[in-house]
Biopython code that builds the backbone (N, CA, C, O; Angstrom):
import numpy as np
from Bio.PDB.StructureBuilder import StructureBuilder

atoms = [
    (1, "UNK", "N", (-3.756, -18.692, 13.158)),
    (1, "UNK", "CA", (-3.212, -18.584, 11.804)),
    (1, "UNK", "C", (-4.289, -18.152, 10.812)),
    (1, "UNK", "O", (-4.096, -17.216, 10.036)),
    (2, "UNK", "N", (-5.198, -18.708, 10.843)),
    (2, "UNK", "CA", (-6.773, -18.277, 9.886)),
    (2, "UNK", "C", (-7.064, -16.845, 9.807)),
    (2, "UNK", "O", (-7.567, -16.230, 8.867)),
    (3, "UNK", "N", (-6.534, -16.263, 11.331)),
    (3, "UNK", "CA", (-7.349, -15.091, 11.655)),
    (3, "UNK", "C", (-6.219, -13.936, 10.845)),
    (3, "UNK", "O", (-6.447, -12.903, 10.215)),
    (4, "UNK", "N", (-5.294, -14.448, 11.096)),
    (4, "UNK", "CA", (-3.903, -13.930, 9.663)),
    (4, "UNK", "C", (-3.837, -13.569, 8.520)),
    (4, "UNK", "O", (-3.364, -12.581, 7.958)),
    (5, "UNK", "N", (-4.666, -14.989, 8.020)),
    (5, "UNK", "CA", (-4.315, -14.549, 6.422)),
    (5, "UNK", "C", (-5.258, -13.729, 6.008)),
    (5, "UNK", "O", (-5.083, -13.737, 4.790)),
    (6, "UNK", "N", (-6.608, -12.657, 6.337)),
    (6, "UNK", "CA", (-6.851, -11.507, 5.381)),
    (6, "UNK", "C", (-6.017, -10.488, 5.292)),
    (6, "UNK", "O", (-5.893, -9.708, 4.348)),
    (7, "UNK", "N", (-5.297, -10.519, 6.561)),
    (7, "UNK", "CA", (-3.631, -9.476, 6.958)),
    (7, "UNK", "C", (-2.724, -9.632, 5.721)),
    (7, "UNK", "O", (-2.155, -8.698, 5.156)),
    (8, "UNK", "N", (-2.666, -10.882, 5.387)),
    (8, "UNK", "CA", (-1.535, -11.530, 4.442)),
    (8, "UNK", "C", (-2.393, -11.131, 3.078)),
    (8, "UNK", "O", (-1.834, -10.767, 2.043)),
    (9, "UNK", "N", (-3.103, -11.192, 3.151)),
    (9, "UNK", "CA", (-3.215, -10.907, 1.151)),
    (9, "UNK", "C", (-3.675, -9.109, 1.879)),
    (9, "UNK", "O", (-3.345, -8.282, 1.029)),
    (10, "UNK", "N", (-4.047, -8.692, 2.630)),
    (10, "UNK", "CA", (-3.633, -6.950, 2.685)),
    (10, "UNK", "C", (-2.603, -6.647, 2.509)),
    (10, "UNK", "O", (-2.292, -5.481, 2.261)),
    (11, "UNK", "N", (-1.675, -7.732, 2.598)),
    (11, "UNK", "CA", (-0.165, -7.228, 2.823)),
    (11, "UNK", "C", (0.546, -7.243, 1.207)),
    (11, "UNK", "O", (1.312, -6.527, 0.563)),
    (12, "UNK", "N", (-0.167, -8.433, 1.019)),
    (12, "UNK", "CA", (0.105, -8.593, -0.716)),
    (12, "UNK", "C", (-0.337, -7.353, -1.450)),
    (12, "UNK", "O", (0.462, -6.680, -2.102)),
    (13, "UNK", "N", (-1.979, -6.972, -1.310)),
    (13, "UNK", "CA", (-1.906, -6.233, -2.011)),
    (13, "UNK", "C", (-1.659, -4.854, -1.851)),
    (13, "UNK", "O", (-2.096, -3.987, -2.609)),
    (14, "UNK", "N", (-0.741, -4.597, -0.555)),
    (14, "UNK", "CA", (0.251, -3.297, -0.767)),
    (14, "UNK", "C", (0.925, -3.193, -1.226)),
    (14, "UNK", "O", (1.105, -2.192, -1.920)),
    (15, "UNK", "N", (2.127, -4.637, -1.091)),
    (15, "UNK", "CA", (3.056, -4.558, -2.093)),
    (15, "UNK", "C", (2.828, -4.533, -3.744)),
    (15, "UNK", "O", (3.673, -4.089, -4.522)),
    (16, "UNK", "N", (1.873, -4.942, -4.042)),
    (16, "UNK", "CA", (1.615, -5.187, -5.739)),
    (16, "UNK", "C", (1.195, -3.479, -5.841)),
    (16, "UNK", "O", (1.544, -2.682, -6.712)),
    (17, "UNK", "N", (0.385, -3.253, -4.715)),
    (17, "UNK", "CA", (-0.153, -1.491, -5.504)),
    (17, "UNK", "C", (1.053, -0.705, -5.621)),
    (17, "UNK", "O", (1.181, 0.063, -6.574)),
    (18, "UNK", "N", (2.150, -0.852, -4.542)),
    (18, "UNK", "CA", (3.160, -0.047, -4.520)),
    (18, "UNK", "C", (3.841, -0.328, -5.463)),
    (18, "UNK", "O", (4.242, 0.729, -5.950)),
    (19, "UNK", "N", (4.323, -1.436, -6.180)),
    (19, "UNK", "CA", (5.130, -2.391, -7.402)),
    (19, "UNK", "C", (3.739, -1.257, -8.495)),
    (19, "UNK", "O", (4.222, -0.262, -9.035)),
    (20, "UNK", "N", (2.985, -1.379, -8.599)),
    (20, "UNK", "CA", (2.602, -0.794, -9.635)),
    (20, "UNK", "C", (2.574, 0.642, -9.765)),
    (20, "UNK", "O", (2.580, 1.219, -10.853)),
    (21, "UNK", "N", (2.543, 1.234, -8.596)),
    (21, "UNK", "CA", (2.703, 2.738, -8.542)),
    (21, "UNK", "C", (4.531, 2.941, -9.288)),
    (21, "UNK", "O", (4.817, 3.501, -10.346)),
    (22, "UNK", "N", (5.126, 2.524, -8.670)),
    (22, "UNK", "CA", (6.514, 2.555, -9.217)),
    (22, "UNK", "C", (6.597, 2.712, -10.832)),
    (22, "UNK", "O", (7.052, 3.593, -11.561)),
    (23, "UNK", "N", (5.859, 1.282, -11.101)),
    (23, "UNK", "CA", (6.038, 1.149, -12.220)),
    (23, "UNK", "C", (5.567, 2.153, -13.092)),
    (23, "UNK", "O", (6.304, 2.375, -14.053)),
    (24, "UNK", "N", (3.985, 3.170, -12.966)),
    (24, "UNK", "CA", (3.867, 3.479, -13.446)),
    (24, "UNK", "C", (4.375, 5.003, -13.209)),
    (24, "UNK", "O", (3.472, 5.751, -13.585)),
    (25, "UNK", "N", (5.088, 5.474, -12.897)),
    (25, "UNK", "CA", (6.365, 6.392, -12.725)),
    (25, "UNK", "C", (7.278, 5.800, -13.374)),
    (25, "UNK", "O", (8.329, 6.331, -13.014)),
    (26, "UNK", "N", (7.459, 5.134, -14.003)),
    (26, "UNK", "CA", (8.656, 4.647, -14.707)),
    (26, "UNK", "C", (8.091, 3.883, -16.291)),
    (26, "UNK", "O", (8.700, 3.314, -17.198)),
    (27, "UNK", "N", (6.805, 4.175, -16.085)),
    (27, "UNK", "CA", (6.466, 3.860, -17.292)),
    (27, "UNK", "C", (6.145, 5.042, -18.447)),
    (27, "UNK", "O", (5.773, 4.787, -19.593)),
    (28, "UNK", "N", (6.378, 6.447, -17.877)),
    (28, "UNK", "CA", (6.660, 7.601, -18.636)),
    (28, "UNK", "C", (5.158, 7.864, -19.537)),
    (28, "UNK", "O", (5.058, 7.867, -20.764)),
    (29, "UNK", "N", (4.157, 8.058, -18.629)),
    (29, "UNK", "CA", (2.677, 7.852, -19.534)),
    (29, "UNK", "C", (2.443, 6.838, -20.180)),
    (29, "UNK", "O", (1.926, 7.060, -21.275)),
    (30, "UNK", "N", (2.662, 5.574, -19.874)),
    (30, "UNK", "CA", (2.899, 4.748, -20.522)),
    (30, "UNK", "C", (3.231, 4.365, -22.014)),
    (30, "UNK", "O", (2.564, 3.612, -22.724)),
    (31, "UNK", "N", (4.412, 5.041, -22.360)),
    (31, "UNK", "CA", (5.071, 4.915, -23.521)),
    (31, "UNK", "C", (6.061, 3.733, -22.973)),
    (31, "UNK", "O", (6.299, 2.955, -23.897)),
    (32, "UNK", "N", (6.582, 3.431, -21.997)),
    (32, "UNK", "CA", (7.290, 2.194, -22.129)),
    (32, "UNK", "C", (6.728, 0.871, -21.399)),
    (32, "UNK", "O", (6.225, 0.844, -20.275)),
    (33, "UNK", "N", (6.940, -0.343, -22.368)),
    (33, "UNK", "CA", (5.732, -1.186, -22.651)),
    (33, "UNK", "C", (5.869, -1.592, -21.565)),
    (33, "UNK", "O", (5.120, -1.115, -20.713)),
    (34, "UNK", "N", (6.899, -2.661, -21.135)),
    (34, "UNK", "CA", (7.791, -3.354, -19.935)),
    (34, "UNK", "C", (7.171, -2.697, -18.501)),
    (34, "UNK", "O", (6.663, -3.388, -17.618)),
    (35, "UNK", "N", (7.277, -1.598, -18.460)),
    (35, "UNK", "CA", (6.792, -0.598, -17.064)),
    (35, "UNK", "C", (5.299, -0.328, -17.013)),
    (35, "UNK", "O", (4.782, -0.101, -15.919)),
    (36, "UNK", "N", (4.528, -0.337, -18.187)),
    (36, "UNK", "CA", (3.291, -0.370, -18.389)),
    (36, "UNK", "C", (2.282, -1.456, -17.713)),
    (36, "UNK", "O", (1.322, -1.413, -16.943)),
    (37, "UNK", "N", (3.253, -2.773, -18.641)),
    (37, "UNK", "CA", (2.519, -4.243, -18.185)),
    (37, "UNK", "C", (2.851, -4.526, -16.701)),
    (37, "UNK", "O", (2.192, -5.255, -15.959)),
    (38, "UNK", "N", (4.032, -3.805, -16.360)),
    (38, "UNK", "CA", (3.826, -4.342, -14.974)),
    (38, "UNK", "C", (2.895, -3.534, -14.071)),
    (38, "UNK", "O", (2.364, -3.950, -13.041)),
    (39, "UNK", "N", (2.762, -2.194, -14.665)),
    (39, "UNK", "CA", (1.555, -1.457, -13.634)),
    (39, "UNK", "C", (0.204, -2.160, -13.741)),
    (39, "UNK", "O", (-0.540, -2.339, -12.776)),
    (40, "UNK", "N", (-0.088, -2.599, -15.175)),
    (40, "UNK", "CA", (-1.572, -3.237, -14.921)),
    (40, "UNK", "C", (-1.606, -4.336, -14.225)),
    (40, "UNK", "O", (-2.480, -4.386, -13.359)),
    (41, "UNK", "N", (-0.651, -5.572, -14.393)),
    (41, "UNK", "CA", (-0.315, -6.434, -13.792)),
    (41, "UNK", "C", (-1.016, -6.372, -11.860)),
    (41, "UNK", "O", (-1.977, -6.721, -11.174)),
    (42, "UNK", "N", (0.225, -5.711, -11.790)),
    (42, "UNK", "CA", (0.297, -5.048, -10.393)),
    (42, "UNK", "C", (-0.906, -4.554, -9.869)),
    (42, "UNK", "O", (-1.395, -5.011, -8.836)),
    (43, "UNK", "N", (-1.519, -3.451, -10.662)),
    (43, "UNK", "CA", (-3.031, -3.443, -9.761)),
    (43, "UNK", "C", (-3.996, -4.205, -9.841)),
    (43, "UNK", "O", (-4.762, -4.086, -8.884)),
    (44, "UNK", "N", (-4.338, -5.074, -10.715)),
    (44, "UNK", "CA", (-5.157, -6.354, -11.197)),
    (44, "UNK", "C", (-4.533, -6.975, -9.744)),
    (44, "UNK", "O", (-5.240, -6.778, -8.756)),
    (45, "UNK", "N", (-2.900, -7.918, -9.488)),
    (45, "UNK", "CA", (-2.684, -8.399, -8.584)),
    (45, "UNK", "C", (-3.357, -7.697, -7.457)),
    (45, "UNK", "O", (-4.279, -8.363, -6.987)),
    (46, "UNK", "N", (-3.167, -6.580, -6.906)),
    (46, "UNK", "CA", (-3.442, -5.689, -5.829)),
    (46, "UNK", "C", (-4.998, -5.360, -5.624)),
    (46, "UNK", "O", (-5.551, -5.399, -4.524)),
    (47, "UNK", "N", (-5.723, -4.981, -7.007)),
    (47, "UNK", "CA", (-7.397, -5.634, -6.234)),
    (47, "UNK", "C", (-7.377, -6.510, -5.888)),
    (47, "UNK", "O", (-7.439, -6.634, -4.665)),
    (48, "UNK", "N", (-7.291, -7.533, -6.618)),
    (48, "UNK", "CA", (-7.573, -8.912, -5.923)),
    (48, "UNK", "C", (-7.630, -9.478, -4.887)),
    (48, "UNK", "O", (-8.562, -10.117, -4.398)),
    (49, "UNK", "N", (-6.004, -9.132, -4.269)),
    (49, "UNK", "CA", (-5.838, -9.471, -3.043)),
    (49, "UNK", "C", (-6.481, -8.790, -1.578)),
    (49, "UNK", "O", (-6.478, -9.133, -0.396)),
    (50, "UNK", "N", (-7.059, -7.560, -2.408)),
    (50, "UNK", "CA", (-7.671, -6.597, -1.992)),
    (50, "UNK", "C", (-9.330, -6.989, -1.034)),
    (50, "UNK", "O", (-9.894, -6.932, 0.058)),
    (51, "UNK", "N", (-9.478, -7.457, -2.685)),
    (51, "UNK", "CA", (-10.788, -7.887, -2.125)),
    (51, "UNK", "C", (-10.925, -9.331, -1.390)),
    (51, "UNK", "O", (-12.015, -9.793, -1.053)),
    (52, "UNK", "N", (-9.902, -9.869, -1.222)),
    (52, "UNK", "CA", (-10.023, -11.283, -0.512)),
    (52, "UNK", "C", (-9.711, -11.167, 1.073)),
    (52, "UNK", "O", (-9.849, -11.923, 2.035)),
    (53, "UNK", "N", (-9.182, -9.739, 0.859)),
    (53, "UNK", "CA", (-9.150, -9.530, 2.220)),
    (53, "UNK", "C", (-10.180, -8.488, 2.984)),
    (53, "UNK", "O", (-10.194, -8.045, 4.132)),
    (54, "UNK", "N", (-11.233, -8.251, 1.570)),
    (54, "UNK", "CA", (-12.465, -7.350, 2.414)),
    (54, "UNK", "C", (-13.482, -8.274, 2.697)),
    (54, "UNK", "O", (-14.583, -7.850, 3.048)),
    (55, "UNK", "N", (-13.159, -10.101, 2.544)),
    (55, "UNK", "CA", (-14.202, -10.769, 3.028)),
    (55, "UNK", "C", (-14.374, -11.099, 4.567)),
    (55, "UNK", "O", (-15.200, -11.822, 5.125)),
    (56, "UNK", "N", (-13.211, -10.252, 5.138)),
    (56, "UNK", "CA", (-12.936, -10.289, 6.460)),
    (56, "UNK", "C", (-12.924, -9.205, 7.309)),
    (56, "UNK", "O", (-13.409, -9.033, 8.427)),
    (57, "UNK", "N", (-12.146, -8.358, 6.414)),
    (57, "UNK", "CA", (-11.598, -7.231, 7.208)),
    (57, "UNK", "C", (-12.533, -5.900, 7.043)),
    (57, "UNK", "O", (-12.829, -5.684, 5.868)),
    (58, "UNK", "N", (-12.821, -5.387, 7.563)),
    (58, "UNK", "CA", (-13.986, -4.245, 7.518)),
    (58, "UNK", "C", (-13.522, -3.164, 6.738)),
    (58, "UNK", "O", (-12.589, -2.516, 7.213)),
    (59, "UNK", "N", (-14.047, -2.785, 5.477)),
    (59, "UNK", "CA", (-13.403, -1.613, 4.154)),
    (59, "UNK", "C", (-12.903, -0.598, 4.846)),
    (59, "UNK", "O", (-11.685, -0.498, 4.695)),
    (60, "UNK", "N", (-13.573, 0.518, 5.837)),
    (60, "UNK", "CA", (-12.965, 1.071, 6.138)),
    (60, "UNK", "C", (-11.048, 1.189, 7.300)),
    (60, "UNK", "O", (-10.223, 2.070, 7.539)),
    (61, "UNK", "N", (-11.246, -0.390, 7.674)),
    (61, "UNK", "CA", (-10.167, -0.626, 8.163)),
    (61, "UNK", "C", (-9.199, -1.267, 7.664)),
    (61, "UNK", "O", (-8.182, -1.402, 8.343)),
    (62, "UNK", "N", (-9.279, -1.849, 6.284)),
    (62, "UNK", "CA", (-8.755, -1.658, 5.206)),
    (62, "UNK", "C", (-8.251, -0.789, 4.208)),
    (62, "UNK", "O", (-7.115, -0.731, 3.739)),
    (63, "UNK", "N", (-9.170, -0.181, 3.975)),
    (63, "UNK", "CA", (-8.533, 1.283, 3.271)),
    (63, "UNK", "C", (-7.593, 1.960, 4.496)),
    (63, "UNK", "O", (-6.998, 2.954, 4.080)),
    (64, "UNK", "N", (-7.438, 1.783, 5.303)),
    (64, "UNK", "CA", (-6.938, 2.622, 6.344)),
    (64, "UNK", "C", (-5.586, 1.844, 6.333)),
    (64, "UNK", "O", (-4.587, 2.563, 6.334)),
    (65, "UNK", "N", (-5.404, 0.611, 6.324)),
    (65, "UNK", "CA", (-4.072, 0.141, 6.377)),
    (65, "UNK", "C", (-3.436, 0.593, 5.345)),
    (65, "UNK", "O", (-2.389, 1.239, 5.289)),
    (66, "UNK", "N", (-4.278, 0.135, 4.354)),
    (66, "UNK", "CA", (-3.990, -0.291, 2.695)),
    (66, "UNK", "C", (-3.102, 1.176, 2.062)),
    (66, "UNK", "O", (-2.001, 1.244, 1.517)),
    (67, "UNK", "N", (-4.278, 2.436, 2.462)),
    (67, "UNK", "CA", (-3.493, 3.860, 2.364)),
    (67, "UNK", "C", (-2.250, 4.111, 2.910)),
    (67, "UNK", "O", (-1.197, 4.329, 2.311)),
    (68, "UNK", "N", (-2.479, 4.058, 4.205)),
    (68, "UNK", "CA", (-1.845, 4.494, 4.966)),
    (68, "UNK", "C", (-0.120, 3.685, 4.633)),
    (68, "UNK", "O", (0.885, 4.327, 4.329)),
    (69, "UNK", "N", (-0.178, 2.434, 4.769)),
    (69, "UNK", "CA", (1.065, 1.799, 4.700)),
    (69, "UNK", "C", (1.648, 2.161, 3.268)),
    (69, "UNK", "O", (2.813, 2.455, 3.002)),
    (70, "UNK", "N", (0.504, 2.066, 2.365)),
    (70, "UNK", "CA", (1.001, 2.290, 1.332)),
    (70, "UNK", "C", (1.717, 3.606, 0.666)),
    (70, "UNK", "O", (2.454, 3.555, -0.319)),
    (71, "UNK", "N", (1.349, 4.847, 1.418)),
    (71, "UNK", "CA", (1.814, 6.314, 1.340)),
    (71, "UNK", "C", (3.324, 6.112, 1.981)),
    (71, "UNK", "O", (4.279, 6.645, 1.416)),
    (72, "UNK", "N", (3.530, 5.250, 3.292)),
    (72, "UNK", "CA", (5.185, 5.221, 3.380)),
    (72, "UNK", "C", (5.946, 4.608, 2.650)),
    (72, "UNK", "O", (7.044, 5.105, 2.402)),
    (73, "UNK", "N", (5.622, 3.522, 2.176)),
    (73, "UNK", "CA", (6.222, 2.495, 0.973)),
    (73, "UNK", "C", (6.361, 3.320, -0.082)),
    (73, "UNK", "O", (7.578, 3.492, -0.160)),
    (74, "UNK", "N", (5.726, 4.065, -1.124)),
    (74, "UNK", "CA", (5.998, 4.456, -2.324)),
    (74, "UNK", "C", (6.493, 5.975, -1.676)),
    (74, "UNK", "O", (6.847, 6.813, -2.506)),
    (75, "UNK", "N", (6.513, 6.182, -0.884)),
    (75, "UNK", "CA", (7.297, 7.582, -0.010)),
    (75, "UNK", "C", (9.021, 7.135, -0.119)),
    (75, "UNK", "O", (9.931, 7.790, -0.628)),
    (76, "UNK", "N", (9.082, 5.738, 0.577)),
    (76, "UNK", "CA", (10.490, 5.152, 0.759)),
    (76, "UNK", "C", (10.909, 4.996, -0.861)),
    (76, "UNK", "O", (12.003, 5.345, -1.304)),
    (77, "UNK", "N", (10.340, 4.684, -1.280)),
    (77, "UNK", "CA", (10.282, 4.180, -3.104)),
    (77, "UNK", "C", (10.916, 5.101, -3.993)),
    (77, "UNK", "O", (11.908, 4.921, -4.699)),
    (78, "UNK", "N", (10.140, 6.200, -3.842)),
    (78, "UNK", "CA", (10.438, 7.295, -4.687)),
    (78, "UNK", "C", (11.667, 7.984, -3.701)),
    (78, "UNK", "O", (12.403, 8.552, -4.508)),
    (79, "UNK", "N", (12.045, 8.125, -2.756)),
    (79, "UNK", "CA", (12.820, 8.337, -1.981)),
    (79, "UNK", "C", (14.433, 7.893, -2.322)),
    (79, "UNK", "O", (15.420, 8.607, -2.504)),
    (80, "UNK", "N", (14.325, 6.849, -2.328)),
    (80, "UNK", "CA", (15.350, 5.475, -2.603)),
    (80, "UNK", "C", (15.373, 5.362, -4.313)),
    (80, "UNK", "O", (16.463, 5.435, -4.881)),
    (81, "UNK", "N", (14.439, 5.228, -4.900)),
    (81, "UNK", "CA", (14.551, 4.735, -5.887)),
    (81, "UNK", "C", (14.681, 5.716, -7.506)),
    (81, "UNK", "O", (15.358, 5.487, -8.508)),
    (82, "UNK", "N", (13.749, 6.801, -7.200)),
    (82, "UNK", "CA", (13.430, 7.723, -7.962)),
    (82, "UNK", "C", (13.818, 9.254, -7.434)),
    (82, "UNK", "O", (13.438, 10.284, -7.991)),
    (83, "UNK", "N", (14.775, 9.179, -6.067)),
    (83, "UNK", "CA", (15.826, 10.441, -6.009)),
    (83, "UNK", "C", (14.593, 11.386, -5.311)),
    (83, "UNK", "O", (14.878, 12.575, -5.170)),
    (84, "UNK", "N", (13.702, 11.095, -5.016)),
    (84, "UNK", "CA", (12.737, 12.375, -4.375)),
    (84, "UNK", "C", (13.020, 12.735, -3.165)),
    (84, "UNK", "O", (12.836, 12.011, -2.187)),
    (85, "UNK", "N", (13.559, 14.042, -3.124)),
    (85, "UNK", "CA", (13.713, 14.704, -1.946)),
    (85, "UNK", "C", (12.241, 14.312, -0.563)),
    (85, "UNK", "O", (11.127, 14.359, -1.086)),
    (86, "UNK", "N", (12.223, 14.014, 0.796)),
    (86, "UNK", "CA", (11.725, 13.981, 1.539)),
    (86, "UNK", "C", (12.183, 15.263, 2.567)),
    (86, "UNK", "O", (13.279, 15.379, 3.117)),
    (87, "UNK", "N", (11.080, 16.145, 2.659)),
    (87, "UNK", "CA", (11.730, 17.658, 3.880)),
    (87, "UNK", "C", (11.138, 16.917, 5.478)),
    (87, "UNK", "O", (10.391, 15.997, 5.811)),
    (88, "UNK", "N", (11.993, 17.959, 6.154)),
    (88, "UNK", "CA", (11.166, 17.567, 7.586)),
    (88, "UNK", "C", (9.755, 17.325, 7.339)),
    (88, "UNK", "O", (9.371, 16.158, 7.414)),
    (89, "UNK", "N", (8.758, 18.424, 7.000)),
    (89, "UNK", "CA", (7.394, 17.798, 6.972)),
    (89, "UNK", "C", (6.660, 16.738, 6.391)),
    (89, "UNK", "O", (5.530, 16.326, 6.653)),
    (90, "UNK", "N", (7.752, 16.251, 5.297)),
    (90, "UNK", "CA", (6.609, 15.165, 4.774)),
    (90, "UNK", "C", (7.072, 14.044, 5.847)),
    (90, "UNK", "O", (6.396, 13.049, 6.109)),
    (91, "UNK", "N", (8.648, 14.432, 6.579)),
    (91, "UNK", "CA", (8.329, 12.888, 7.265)),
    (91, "UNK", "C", (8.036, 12.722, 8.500)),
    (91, "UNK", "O", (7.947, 11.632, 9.065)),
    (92, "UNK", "N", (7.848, 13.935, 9.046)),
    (92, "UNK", "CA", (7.176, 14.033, 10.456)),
    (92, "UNK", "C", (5.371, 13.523, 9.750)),
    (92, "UNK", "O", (4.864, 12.656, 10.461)),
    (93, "UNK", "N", (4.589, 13.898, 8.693)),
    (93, "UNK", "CA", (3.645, 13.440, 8.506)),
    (93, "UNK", "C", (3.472, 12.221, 8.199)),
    (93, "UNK", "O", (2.351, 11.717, 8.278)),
    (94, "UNK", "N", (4.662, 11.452, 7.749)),
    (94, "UNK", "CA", (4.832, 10.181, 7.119)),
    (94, "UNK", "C", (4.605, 9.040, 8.614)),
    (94, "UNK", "O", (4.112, 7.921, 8.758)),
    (95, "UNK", "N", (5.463, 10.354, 9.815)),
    (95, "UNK", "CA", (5.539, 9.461, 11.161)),
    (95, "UNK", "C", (4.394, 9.364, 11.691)),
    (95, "UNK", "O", (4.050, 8.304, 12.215)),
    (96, "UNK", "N", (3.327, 10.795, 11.645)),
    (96, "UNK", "CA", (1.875, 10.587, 11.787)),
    (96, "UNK", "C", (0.939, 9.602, 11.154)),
    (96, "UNK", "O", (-0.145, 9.330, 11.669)),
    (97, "UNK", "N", (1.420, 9.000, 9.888)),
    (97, "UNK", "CA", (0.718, 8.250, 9.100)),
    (97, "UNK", "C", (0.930, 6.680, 9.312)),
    (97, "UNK", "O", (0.276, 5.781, 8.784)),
    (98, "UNK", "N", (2.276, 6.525, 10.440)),
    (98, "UNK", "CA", (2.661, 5.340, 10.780)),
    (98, "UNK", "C", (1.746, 5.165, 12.254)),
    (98, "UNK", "O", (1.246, 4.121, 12.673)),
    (99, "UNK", "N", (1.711, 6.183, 12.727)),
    (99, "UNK", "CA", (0.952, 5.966, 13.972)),
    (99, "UNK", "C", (-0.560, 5.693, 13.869)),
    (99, "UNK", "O", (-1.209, 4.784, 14.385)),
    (100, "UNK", "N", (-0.905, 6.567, 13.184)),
    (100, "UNK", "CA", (-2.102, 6.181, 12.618)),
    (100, "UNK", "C", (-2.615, 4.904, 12.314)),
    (100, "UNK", "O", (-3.731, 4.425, 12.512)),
    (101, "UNK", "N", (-1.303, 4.306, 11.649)),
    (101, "UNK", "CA", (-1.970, 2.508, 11.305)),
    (101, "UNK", "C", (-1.465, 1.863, 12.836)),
    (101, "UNK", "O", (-1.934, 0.804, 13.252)),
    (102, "UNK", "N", (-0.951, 2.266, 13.222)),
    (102, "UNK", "CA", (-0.311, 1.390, 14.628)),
    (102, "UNK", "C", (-1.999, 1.535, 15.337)),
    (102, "UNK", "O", (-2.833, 0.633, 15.409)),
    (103, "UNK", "N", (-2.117, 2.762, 15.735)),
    (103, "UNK", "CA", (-3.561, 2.986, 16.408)),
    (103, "UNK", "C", (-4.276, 1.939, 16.193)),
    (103, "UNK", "O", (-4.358, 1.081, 17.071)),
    (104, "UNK", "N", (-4.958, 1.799, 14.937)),
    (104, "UNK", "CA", (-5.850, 1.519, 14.183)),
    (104, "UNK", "C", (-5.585, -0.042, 14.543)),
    (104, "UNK", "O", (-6.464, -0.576, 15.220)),
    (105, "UNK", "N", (-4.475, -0.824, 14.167)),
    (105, "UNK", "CA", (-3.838, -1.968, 14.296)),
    (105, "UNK", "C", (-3.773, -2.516, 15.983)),
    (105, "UNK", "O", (-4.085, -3.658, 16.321)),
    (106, "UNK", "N", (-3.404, -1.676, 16.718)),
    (106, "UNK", "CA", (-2.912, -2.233, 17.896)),
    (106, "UNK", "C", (-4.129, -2.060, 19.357)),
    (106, "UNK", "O", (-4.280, -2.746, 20.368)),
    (107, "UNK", "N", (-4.834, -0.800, 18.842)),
    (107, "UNK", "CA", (-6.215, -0.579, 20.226)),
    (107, "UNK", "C", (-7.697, -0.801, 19.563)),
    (107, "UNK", "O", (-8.775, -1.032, 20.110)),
    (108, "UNK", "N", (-7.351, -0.645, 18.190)),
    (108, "UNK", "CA", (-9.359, -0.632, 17.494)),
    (108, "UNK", "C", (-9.555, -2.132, 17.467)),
    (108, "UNK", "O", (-8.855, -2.880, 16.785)),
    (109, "UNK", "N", (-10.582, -2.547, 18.275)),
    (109, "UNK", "CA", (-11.086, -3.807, 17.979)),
    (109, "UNK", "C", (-11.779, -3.690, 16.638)),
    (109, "UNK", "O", (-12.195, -4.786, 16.262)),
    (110, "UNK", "N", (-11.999, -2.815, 15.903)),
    (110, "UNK", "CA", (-12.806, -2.454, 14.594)),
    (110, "UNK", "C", (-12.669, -3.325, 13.373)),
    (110, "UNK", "O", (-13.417, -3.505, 12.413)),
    (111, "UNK", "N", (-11.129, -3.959, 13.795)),
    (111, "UNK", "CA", (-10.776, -4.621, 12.751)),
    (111, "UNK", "C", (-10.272, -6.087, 12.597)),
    (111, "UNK", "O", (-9.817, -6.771, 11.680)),
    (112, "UNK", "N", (-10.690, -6.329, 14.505)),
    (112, "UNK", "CA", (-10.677, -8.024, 14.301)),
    (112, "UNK", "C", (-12.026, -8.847, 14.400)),
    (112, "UNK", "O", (-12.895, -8.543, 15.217)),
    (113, "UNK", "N", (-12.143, -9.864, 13.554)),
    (113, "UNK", "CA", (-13.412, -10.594, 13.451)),
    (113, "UNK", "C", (-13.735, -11.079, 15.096)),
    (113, "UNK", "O", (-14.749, -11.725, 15.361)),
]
sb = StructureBuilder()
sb.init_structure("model")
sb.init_model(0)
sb.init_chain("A")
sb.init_seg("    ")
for serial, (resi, resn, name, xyz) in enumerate(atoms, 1):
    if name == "N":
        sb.init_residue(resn, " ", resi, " ")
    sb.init_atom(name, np.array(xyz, "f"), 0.0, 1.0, " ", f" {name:<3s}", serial, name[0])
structure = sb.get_structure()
C-alpha cells in the first residue's frame, strides 16, 4: 500500500492539471472569474501533488505518466466536453501515447523504488 500512494497523488495531480486545463479553455483568457479561479486552484492543487509524488517517483518517469495520461484525458475532455473533433490520427497517436505509459508502467523497473 505505501509503495501506492506516490501513484495516488500522480494520479491526483492529473486530474487537478486536467480540471485546470479545462477550466482554462473555458475561462476565455481569463475574463471569466469562476473558470479562472478554478484554473489557478487546479494547478497550485496539481503541483503539489506533483511534487509529493517526485519524493518517490523518478521526474523523468513522472513527467512521462503525468504527460502522457494527461494528453488522453484533456483529448477525451475537449472531445466530450468542448465538441473537438478527434481524426483517425490524433487517435491512433493518442493509442501510441497509451502504450507508451503502459510500457513505461508495466516492464521499466525505472520507476519502482
Amino acid at each position: 500500500m505505501q509503495a501506492a500512494l506516490p501513484y495516488l497523488a500522480l494520479a491526483v495531480a492529473i486530474v487537478a492539471e486536467v480540471i485546470a486545463t479545462s477550466a482554462l479553455k473555458a475561462s476565455d483568457s481569463f475574463r471569466n472569474l469562476t473558470s479562472s479561479v478554478v484554473t489557478v486552484l487546479g494547478y497550485v492543487v496539481a503541483f503539489w501533488f506533483l511534487s509529493i509524488a517526485l519524493r518517490t517517483i523518478p521526474t523523468g518517469i513522472a513527467y512521462a505518466i503525468w504527460s502522457g495520461v494527461g494528453i488522453v484525458l484533456i483529448s477525451a475532455v475537449g472531445w466530450i466536453w468542448f465538441r473537438q473533433a478527434l481524426d483517425t490520427p490524433a487517435m491512433v497517436g493518442l493509442g501510441l501515447i497509451i502504450a507508451g505509459v503502459a510500457v513505461v508502467n508495466l516492464f521499466s523497473r525505472a520507476g519502482h523504488p
